[in-house]
C-alpha positions as CSV (number, residue, x, y, z in Angstrom):
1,X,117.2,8.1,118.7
2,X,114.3,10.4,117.9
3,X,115.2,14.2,117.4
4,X,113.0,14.9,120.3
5,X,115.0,12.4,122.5
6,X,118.5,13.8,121.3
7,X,117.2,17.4,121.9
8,X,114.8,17.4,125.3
9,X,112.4,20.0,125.8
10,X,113.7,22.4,128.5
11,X,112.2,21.2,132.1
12,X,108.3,21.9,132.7
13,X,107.8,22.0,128.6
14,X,106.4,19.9,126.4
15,X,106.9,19.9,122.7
16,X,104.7,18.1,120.2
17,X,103.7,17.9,117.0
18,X,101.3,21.0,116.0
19,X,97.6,20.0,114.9
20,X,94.6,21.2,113.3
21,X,93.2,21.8,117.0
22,X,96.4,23.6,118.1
23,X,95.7,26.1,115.2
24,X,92.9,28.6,117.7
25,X,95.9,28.9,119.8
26,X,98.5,29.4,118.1
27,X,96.7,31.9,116.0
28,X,95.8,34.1,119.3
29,X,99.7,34.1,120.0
30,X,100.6,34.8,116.4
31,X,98.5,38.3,116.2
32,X,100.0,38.9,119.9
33,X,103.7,38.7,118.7
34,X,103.6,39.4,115.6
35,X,100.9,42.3,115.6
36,X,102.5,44.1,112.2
37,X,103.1,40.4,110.5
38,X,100.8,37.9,111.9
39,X,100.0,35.3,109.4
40,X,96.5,35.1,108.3
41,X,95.0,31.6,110.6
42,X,94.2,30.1,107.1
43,X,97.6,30.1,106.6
44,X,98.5,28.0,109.5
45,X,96.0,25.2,108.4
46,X,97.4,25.4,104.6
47,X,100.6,25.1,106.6
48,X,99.7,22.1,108.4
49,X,98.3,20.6,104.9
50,X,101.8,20.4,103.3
51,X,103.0,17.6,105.3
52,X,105.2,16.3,102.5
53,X,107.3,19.5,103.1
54,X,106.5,21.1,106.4
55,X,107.2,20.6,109.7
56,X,105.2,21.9,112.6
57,X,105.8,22.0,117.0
58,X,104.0,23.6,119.1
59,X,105.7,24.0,122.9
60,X,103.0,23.8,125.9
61,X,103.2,24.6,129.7
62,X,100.5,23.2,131.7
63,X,98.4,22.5,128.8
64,X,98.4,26.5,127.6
65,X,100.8,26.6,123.7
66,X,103.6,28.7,124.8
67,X,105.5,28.3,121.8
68,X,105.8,27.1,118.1
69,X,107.9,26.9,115.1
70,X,107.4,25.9,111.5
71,X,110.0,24.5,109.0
72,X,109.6,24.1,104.9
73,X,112.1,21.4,103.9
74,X,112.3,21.3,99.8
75,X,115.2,20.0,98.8
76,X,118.0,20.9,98.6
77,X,117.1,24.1,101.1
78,X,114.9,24.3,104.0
79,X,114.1,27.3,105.6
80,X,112.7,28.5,108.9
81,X,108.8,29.6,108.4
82,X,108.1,30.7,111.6
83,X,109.3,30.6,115.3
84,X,108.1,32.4,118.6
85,X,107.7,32.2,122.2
86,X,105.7,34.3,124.4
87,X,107.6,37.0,126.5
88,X,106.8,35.1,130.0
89,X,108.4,31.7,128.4
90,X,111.8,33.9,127.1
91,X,114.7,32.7,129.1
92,X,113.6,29.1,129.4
93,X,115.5,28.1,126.5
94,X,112.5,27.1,124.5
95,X,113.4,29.2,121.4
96,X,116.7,27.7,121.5
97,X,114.9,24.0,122.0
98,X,112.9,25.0,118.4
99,X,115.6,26.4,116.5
100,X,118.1,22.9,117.4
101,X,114.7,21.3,116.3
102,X,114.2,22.5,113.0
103,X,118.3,22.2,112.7
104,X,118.0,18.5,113.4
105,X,114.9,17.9,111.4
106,X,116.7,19.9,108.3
107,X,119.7,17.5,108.7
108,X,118.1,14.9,108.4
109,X,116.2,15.6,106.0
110,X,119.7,16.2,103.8
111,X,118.5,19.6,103.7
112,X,122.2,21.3,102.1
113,X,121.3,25.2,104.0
114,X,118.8,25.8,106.5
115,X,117.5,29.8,105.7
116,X,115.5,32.1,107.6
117,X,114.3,35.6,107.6
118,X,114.4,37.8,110.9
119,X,113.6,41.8,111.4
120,X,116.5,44.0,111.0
121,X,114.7,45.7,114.7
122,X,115.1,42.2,116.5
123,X,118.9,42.1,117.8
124,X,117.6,39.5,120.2
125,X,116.4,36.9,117.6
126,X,119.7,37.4,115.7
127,X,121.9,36.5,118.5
128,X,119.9,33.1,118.8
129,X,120.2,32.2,115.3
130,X,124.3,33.4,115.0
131,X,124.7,31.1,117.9
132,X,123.7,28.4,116.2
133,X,125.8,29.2,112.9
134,X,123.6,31.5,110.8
135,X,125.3,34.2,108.9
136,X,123.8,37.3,107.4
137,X,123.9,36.6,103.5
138,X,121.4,39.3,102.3
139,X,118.9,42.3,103.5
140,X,115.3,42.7,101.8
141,X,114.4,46.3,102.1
142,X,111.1,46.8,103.7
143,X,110.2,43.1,103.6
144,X,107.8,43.2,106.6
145,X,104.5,45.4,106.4
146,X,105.4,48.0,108.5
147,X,108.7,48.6,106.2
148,X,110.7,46.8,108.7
149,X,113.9,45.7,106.4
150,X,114.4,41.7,106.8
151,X,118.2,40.0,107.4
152,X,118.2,37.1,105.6
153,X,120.6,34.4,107.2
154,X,122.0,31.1,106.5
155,X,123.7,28.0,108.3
156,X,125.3,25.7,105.9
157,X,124.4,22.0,106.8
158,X,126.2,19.1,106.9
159,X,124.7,16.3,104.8
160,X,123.8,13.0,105.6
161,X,126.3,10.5,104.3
């Protein structure tokens, strides 16, 4: 069973693999949600490049990218490199259906910790990710651009046997 297949896309979704054509699109989302910490679009395609250690999904309604996520997996640690959804997709359980993604993908990848860095100013975010096991480890003092401090959390994985 594919990680896709034990972990369906929430109803009206579709969640592929992101490509090089994807990129436009995502990179118009990326400066909308992320205005003080958007990644430069060079980075997404350097992303995209690393196959060996990356992991990229983009979520789409009706054709329009409404969603994506990015995972680095070097072992022994993977760690979440980007997620977002756009506000009118919240509460549709897609950032929920990305996060169990990356989980899975970790897992299986024997990753030992899945880690992941989230604004100290986005309660919302955090909820998600202690719902799924994370724990605050650590707290970078104006790790984002606009001084923003960033929680760093952890979920300890259980490995493949």
């Amino acid at each position: 069973m594919s990680r896709h297949e034990a972990n369906p896309a929430p109803a009206g979704f579709l969640v592929r693999d992101m490509l090089l054509s994807d990129i436009d699109e995502v990179w118009e989302l990326e400066k909308e949600l992320f205005p003080a910490d958007a990644w430069p679009r060079e980075m997404f395609v350097s992303e995209l490049e690393l196959a060996d250690t990356r992991s990229y999904w983009v979520v789409l309604k009706d054709g329009k990218t409404v969603g994506y996520c990015g995972l680095m997996c070097v072992l022994p640690l993977a760690d979440v490199q980007t997620i977002a959804v756009t506000p009118a997709q919240e509460g549709h359980g897609i950032g929920t259906h990305l996060l169990r993604l990356m989980i899975n993908a970790a897992q299986e990848s024997n990753a030992t910790d899945l880690l992941l860095e989230v604004r100290e100013d986005n309660p919302r975010a955090q909820r998600l990710y202690e719902r799924h096991g994370f724990e605050s480890i650590h707290r970078r003092a104006g790790y984002y651009r606009d001084g923003v401090d960033a929680i760093i959390m952890r979920k300890t994985l259980a490995t493949a046997q």
